[in-house]
C-alpha positions as a Markdown table, in Angstrom:
| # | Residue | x | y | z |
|---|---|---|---|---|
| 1 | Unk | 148.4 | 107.9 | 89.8 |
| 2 | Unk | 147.0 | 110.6 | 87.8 |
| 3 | Unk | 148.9 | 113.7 | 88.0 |
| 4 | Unk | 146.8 | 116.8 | 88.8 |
| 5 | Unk | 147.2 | 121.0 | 88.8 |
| 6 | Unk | 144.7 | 123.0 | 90.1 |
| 7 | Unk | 144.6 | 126.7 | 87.9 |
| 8 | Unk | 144.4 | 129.6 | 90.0 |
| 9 | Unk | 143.8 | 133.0 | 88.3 |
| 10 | Unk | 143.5 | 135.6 | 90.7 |
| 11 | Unk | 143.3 | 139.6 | 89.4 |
| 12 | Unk | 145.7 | 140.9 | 92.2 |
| 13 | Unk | 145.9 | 145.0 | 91.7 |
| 14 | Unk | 150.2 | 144.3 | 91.3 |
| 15 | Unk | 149.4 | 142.5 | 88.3 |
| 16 | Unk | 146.9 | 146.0 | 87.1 |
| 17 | Unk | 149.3 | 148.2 | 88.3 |
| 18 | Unk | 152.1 | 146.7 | 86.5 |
| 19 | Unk | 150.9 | 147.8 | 82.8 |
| 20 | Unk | 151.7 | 151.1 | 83.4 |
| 21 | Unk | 155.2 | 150.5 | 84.7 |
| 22 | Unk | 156.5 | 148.1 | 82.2 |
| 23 | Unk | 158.1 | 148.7 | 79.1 |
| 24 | Unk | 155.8 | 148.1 | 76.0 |
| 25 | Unk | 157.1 | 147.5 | 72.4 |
| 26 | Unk | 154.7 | 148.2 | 69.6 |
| 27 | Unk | 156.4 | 146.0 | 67.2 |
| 28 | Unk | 153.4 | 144.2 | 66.7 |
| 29 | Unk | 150.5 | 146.0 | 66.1 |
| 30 | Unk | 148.9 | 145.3 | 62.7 |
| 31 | Unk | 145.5 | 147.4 | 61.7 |
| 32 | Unk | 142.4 | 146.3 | 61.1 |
| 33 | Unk | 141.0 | 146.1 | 57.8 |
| 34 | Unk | 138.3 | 149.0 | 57.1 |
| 35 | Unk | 135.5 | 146.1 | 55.6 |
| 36 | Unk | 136.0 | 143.4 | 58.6 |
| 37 | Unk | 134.6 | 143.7 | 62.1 |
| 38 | Unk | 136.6 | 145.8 | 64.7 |
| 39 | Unk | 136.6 | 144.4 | 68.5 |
| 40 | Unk | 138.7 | 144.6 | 71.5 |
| 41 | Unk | 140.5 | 141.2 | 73.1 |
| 42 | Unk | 141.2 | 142.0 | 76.5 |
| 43 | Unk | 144.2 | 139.5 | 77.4 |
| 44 | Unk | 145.7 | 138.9 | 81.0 |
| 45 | Unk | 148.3 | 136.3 | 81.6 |
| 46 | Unk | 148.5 | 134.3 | 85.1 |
| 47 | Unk | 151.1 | 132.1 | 86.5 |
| 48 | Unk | 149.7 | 129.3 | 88.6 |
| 49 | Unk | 151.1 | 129.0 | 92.0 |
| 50 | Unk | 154.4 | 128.7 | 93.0 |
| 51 | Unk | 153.8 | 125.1 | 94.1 |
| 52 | Unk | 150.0 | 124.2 | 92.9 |
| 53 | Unk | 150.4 | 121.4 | 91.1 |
| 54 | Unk | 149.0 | 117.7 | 91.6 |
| 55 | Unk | 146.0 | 118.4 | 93.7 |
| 56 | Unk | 144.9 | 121.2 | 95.4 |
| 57 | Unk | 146.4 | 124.6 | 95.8 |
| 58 | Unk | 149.8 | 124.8 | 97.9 |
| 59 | Unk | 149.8 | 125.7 | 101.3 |
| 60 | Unk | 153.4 | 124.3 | 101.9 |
| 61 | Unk | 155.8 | 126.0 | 103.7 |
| 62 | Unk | 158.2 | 125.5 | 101.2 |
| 63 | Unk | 155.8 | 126.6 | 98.0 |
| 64 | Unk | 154.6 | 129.6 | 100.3 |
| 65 | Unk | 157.2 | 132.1 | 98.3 |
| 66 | Unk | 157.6 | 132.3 | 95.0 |
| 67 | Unk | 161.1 | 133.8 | 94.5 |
| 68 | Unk | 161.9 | 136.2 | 91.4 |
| 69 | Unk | 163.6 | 134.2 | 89.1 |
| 70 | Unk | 160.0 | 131.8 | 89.3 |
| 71 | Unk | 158.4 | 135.1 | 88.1 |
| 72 | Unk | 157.2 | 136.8 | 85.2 |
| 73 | Unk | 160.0 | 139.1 | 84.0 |
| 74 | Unk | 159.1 | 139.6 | 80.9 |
| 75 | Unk | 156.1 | 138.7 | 78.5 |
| 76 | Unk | 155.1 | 138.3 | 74.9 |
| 77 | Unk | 151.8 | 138.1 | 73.2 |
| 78 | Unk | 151.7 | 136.9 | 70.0 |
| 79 | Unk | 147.7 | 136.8 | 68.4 |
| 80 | Unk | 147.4 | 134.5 | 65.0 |
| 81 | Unk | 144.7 | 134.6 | 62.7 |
| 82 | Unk | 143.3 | 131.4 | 61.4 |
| 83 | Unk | 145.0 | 131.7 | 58.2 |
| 84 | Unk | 148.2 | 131.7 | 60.0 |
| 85 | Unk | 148.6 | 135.8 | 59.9 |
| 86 | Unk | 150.3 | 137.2 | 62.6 |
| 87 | Unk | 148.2 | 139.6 | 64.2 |
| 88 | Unk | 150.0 | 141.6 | 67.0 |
| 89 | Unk | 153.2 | 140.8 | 68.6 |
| 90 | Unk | 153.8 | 142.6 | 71.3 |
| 91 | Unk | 156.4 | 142.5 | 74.2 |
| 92 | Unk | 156.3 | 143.9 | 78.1 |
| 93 | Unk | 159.5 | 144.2 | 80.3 |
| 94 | Unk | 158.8 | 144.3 | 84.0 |
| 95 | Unk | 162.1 | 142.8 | 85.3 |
| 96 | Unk | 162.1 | 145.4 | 87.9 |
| 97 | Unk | 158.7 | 144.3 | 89.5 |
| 98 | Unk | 158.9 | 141.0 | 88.3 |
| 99 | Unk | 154.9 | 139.2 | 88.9 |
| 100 | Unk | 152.7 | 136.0 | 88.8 |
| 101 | Unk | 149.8 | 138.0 | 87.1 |
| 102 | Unk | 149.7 | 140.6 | 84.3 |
| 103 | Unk | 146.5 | 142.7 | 83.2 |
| 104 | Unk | 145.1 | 143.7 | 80.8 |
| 105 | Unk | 146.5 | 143.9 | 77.6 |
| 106 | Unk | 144.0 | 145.5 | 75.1 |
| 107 | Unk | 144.3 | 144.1 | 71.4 |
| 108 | Unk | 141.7 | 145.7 | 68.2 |
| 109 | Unk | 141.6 | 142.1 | 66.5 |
| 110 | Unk | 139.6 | 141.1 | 63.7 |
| 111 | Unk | 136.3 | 139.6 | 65.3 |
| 112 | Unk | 134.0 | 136.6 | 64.1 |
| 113 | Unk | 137.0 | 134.1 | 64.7 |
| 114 | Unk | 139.0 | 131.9 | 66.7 |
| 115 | Unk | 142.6 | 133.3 | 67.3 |
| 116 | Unk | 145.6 | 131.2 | 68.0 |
| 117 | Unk | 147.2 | 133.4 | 71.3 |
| 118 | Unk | 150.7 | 132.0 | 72.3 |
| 119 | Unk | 152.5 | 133.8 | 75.6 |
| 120 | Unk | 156.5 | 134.0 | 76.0 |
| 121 | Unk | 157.7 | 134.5 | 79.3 |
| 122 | Unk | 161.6 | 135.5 | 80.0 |
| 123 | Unk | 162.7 | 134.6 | 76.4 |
| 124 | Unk | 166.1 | 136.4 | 77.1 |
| 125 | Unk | 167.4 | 134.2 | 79.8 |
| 126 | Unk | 170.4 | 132.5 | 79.2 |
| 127 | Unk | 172.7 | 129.3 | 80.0 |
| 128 | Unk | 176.1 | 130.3 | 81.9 |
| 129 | Unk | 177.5 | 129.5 | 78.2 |
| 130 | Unk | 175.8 | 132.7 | 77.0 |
| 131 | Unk | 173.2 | 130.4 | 74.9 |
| 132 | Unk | 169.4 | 131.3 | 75.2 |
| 133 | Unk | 167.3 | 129.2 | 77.0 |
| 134 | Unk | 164.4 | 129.8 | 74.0 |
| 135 | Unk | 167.1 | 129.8 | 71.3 |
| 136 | Unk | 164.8 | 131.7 | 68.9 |
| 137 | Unk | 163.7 | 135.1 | 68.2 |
| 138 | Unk | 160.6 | 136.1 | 68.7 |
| 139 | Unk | 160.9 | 139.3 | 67.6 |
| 140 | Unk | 161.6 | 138.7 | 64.8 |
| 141 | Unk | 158.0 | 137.6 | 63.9 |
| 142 | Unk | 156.5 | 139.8 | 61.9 |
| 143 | Unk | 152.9 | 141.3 | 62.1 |
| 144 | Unk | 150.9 | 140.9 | 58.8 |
| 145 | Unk | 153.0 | 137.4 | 57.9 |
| 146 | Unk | 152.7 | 134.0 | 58.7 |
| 147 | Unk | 153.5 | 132.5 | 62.2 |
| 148 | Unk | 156.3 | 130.3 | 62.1 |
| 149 | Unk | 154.2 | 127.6 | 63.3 |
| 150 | Unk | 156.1 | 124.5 | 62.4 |
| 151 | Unk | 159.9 | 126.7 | 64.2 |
| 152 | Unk | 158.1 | 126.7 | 66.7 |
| 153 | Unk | 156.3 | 123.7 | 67.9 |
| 154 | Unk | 159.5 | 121.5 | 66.6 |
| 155 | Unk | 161.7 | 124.1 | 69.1 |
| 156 | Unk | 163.6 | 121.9 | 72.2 |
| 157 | Unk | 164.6 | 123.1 | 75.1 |
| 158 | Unk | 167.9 | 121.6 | 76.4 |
| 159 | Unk | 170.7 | 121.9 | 79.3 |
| 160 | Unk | 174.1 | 122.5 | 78.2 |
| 161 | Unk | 176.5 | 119.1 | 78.5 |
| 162 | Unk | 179.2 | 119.6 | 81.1 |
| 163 | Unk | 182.6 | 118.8 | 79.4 |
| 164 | Unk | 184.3 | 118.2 | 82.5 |
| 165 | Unk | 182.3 | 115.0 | 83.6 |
| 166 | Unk | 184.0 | 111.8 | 82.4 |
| 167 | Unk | 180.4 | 109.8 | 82.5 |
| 168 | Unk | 178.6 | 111.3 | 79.7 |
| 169 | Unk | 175.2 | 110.1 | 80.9 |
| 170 | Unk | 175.7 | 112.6 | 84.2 |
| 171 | Unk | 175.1 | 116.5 | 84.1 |
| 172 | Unk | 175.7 | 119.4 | 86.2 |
| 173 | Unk | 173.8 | 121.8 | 84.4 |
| 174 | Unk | 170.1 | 123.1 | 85.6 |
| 175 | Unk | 167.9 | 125.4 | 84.1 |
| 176 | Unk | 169.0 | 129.1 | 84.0 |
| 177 | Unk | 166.2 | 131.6 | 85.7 |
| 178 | Unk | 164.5 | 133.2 | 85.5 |
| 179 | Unk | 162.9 | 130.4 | 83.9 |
| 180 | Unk | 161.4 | 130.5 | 80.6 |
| 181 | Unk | 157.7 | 130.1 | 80.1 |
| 182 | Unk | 155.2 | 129.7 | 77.3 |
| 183 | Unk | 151.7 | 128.4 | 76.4 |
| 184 | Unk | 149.6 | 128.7 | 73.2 |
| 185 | Unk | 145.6 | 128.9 | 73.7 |
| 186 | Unk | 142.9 | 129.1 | 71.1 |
| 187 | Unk | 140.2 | 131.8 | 71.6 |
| 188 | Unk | 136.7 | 132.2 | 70.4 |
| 189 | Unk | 136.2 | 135.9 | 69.4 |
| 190 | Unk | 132.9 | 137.2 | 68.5 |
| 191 | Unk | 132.0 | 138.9 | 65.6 |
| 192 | Unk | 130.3 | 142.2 | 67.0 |
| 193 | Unk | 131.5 | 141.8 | 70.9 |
| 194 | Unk | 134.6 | 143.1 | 72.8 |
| 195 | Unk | 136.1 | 140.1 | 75.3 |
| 196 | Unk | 138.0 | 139.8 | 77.9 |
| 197 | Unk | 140.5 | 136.5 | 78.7 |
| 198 | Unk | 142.8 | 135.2 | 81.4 |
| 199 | Unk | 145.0 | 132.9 | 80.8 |
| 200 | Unk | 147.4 | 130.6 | 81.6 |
| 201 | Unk | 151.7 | 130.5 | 81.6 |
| 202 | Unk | 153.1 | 127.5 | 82.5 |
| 203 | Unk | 157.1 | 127.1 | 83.6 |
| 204 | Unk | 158.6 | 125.2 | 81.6 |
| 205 | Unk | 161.0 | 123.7 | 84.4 |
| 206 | Unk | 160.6 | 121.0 | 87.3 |
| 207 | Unk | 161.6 | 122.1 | 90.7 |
| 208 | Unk | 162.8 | 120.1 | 93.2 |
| 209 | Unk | 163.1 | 121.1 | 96.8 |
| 210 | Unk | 165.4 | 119.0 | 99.1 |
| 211 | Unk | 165.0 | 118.9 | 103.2 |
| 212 | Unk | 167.5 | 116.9 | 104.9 |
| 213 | Unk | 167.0 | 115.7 | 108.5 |
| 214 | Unk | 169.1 | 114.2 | 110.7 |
| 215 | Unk | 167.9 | 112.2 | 113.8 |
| 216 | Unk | 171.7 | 111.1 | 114.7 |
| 217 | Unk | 173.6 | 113.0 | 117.7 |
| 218 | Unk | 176.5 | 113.6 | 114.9 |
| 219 | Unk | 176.4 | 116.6 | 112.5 |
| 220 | Unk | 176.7 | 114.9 | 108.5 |
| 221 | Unk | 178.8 | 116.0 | 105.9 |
| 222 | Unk | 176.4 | 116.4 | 102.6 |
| 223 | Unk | 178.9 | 115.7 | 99.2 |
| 224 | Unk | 176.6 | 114.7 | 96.5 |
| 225 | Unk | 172.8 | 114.4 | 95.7 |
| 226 | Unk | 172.2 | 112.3 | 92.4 |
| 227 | Unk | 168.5 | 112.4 | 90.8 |
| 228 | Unk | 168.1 | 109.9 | 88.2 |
| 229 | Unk | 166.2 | 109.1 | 85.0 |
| 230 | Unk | 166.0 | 113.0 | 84.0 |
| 231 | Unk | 165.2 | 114.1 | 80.6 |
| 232 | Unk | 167.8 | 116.1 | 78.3 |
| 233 | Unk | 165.3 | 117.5 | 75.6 |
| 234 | Unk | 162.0 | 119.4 | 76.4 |
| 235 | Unk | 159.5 | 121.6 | 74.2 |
| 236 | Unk | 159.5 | 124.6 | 73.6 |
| 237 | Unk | 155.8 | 124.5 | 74.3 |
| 238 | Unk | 154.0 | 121.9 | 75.8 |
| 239 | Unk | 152.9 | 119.4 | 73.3 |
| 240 | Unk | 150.2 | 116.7 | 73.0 |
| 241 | Unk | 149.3 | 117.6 | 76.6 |
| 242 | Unk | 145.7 | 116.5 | 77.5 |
| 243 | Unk | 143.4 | 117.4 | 80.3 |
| 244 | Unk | 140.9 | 116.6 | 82.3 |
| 245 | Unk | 138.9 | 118.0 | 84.9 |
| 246 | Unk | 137.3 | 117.4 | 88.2 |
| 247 | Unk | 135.3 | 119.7 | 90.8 |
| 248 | Unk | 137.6 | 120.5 | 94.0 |
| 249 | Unk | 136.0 | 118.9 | 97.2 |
| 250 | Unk | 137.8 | 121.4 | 99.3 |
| 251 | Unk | 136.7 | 125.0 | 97.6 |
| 252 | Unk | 134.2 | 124.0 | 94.9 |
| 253 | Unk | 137.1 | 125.1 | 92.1 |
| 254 | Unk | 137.9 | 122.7 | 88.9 |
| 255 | Unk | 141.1 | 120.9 | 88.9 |
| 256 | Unk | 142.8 | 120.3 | 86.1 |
| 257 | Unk | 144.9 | 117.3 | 86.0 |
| 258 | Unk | 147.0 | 116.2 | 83.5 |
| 259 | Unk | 146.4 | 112.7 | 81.4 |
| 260 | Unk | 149.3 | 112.8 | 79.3 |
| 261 | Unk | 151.7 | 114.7 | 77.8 |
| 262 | Unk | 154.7 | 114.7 | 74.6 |
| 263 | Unk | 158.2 | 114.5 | 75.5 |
| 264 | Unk | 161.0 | 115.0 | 72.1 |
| 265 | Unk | 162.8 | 112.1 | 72.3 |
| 266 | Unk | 161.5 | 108.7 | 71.5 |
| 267 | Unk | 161.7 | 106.0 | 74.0 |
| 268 | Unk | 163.4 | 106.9 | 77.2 |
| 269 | Unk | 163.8 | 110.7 | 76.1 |
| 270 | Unk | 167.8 | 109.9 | 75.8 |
| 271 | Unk | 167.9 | 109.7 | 80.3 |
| 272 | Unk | 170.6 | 111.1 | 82.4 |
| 273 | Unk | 171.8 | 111.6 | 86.0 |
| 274 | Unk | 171.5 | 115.2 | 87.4 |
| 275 | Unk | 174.2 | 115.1 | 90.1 |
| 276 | Unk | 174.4 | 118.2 | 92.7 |
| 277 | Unk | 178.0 | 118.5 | 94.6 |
| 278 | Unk | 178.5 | 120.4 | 97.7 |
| 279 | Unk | 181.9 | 121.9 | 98.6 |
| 280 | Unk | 180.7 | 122.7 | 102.3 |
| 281 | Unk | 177.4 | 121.3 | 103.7 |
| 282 | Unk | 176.6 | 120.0 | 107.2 |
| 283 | Unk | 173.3 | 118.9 | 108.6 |
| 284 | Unk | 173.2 | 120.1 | 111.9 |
| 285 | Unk | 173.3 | 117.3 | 115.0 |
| 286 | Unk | 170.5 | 116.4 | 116.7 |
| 287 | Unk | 169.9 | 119.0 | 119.5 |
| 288 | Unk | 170.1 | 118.5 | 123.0 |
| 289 | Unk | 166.0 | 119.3 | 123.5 |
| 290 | Unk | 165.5 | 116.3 | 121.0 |
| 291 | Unk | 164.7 | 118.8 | 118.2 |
| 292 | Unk | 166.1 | 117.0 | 114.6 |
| 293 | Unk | 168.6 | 119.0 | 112.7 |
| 294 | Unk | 168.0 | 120.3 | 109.4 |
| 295 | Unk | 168.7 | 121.8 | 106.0 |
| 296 | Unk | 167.1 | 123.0 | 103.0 |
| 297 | Unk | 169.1 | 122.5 | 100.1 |
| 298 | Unk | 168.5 | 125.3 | 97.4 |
| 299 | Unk | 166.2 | 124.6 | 94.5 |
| 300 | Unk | 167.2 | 122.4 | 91.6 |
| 301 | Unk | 165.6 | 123.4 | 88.6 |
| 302 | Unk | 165.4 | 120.4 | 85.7 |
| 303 | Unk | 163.6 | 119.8 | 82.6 |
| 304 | Unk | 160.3 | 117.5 | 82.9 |
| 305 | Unk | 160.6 | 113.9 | 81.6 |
| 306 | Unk | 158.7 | 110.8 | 81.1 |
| 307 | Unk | 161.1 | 108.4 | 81.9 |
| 308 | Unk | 159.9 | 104.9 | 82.3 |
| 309 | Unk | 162.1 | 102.3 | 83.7 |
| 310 | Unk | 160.2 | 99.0 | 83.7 |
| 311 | Unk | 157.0 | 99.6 | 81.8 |
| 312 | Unk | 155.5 | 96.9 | 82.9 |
| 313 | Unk | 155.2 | 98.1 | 86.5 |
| 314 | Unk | 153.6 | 101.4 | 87.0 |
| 315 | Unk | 156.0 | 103.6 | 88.7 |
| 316 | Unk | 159.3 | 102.4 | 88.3 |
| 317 | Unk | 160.8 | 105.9 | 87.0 |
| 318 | Unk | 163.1 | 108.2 | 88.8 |
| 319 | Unk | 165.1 | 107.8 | 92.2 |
| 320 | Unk | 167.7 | 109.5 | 94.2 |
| 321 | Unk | 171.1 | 108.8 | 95.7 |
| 322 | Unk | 172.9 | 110.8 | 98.5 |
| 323 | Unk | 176.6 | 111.1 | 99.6 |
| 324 | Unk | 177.1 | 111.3 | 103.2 |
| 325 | Unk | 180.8 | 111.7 | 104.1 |
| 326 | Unk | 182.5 | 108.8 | 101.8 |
| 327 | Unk | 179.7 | 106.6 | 101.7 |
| 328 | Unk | 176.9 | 106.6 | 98.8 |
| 329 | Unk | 173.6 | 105.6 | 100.1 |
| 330 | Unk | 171.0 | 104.8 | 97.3 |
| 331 | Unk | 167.3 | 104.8 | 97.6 |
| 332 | Unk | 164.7 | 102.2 | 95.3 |
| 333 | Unk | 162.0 | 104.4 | 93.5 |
| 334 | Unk | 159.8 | 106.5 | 94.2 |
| 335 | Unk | 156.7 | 105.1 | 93.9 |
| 336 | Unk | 153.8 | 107.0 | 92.2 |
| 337 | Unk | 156.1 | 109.2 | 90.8 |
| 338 | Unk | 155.5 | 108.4 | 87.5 |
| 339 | Unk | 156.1 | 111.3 | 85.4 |
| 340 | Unk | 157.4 | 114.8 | 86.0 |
| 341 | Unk | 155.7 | 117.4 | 83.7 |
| 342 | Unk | 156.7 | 121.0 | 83.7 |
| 343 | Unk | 155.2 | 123.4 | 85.9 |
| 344 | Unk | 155.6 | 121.3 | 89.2 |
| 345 | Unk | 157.3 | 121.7 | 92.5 |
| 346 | Unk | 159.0 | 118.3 | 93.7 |
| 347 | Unk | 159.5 | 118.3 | 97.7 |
| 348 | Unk | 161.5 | 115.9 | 99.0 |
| 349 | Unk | 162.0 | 114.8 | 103.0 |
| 350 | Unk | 165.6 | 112.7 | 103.0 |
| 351 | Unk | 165.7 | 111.4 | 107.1 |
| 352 | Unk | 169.4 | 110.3 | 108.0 |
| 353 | Unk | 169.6 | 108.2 | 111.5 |
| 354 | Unk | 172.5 | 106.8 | 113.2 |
| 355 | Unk | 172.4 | 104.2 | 111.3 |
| 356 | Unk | 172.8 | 104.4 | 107.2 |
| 357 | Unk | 172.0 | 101.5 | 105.5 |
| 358 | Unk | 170.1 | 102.2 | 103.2 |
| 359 | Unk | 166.9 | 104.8 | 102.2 |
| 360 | Unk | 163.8 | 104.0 | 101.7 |
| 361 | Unk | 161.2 | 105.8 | 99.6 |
| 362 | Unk | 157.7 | 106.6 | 100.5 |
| 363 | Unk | 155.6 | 108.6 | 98.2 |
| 364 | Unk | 152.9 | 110.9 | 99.6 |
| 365 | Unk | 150.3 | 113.3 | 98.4 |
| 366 | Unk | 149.2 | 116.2 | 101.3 |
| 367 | Unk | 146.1 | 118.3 | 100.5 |
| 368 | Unk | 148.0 | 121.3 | 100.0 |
| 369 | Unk | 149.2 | 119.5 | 96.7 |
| 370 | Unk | 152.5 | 119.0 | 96.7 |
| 371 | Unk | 153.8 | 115.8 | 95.9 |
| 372 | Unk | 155.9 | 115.0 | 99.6 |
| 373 | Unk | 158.9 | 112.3 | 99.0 |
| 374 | Unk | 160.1 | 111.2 | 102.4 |
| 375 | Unk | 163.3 | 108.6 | 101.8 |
| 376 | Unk | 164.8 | 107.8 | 104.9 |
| 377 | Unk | 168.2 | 106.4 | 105.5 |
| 378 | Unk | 168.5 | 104.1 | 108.0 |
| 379 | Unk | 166.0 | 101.8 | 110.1 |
C-alpha cells in the first residue's frame, strides 16, 4: 500500500492577521547588491491538516482539532542563494496565537534564480531533560555566509533513553511539543518579477490516537499499551523523500502520496518498544441501554520509522500489545501498515469482549484519510 497525503493550503485571515502580532527578528536581512536585480518573494508557510495524511483530507472525529502544541508556535525562514549564501534568516514568535497557516512574509531577494527556502517550526522545544528537540542553532546562521548545509541535512532527531528501564530495547520517552517542524523547498525566482509562494511545514512526529472499547458487562483496568518496531533516530529534515501525484476523485485536488522516504539508521533503524503505563485507567462497562464503553487514551507522539520485520512479506512491520488487569494480550501486525512517515496521525480502534484471547488486527483506510486500526480482543 502506497502511503498518500493530500496538501491543503488554505489562506485563512488568522494566519494574515497573525504577522502583525508576532514577534519578528531582523537578524537576517542581507541587502541587495546595487548591480543585480531587486524583486520581492512573498513567502507563506502552511501546515497540512491536523490528520490529512494517506488519502483524502480528514474528516475524523478525532483529527477534527488540532490542539496547540500540533501548532505553529514559532517559525523560521531561512532563503539560500545558489552559491550557498545565506540570504535572510528571519524568525516569528506567535506562541500566544499559536496557527496552522502564516502569511505573508515579504523578502527583497536577488531575482533571476532558484533559491533554496528551508522553514523551522518550534526550534526551542525541549525534552523533560532540558535537551532541544532541534539540538542546533539556527540563529546562529549568519546572513551573507554559507548555509551550513551538510549540519544540517546530517542533523538527527532522537528521544532521550529512559535509565530506569532494565530492557534497553524499551522506552518511555515521546516527542516533546510543541513538536518541531521543518521542510526545505527550492523556488524559481524571476529575474524582473515579484512572486508570491505557499508552502509547506511538515511535523516531524507520528501521532497515534488510541480508542478503547469495551463490549464486556465489566469495567477493565488499562496498565500498559506497548507499540513495537519504533524508530530511535529521525532527520532533522526529511530526506530522500519522493513523491507522486494523483487527481482527488472526491474534490478534483492533487494528492500527494509518498513513494519512499530516508530513515538514519541502516537496516532496521536500531528498533525499539514504545511502552505507555497507566497508574489509573478504567474502560467504562458496557451500559445497561447496550451502549459500549469507551476511552480515548491521550496522544502518543513517536518518531516515524521504516521498520521492516520480514522483508519478504509486505507488511510485516509494527504491532501492539495491551495489558488488561495482569494479563498481556498481544496482537499479530498490522497489515498494510507498512511504514510510518512523519506528518501522520495513526488511529487505532482496540475492542475488548468478555472474552480475551487474543486481538486481532484489521487494517482499514476511510475516505476521510486516516489510516483506522481496529484490533479486537476476543472472538
Amino acid at each position: 500500500m502506497v502511503l498518500k497525503l493530500k496538501y491543503g493550503i488554505v489562506a485563512l485571515v488568522l494566519g494574515v492577521l497573525l504577522c502583525g502580532c508576532s514577534i519578528y527578528s531582523k537578524e537576517g536581512d542581507i541587502p541587495v547588491a546595487e548591480n543585480t536585480s531587486k524583486v520581492k518573494l512573498g513567502v507563506s508557510v502552511a501546515l497540512t491538516d491536523g490528520a490529512a495524511f494517506l488519502g483524502m483530507q480528514s474528516r475524523g472525529s478525532l483529527a477534527e482539532a488540532v490542539p496547540d502544541g500540533e501548532k505553529m508556535q514559532t517559525l523560521r525562514i531561512i532563503i539560500v542563494r545558489p552559491d550557498g549564501t545565506v540570504e535572510h534568516n528571519r524568525y516569528y514568535d506567535f506562541h500566544q496565537v499559536p496557527t496552522t497557516y502564516f502569511a505573508t512574509a515579504q523578502f527583497e531577494v536577488v531575482g533571476g534564480e532558484t533559491k533554496k527556502v528551508y522553514l523551522f517550526a518550534n526550534e526551542n522545544t525541549k525534552f523533560d531533560s532540558g535537551r532541544k528537540v532541534a539540538n542546533y542553532d539556527f540563529a546562529a546562521i549568519k546572513v551573507g555566509e554559507q548555509f551550513p548545509t551538510n549540519d544540517i541535512t546530517g542533523q538527527n532527531i532522537y528521544t532521550d533513553p529512559d535509565a530506569s528501564l532494565i530492557e534497553v530495547n524499551d522506552a518511555l520517552t515521546q516527542m516533546a511539543l510543541p513538536l518541531f517542524m521543518s521542510e526545505c523547498h527550492s523556488v524559481d525566482v524571476p529575474e524582473k518579477q515579484d512572486k508570491n509562494v505557499e508552502l509547506i511545514i511538515v511535523r516531524a512526529a507520528v501521532k497515534f490516537t488510541f480508542r478503547i472499547i469495551n463490549k464486556s458487562n465489566e469495567p477493565l483496568a488499562l496498565n500498559q499499551l506497548t507499540i513495537s518496531k519504533l524508530a530511535r533516530y529521525e532527520y532533522l529534515l526529511p530526506n530522500g523523500v519522493v513523491y507522486g501525484t494523483e487527481p482527488s476523485e472526491e474534490d478534483r485536488t492533487t494528492i500527494t502520496y509518498i513513494k519512499s522516504y530516508n530513515v538514519p539508521m541502516t537496516g532496521n533503524n536500531e528498533h525499539y518498544n514504545f511502552k505507555a503505563t497507566f497508574a489509573d485507567k478504567t474502560v467504562p462497562a458496557k451500559s445497561a441501554t447496550g451502549s459500549n464503553g469507551e476511552v480515548v487514551l491521550d496522544p502518543i507522539y513517536l518518531l516515524e520509522s521504516n521498520y521492516n520485520d520480514d522483508s519478504s512479506t509486505e507488511g510485516r512491520n509494527y504491532k501492539i500489545s495491551l495489558t488488561v488487569g495482569d494479563e498481556t494480550y498481544e496482537n499479530g501486525y498490522f497489515n498494510n501498515l507498512t511504514a510510518l512517515p512523519r506528518n501522520t496521525h495513526v488511529v487505532v480502534d482496540v475492542t475488548l469482549n468478555d472474552k480475551l484471547t487474543g486481538l486481532d488486527c484489521v487494517v482499514r483506510v476511510y475516505p476521510y484519510g486516516e489510516y483506522w486500526l481496529d484490533p479486537e480482543f476476543g472472538q
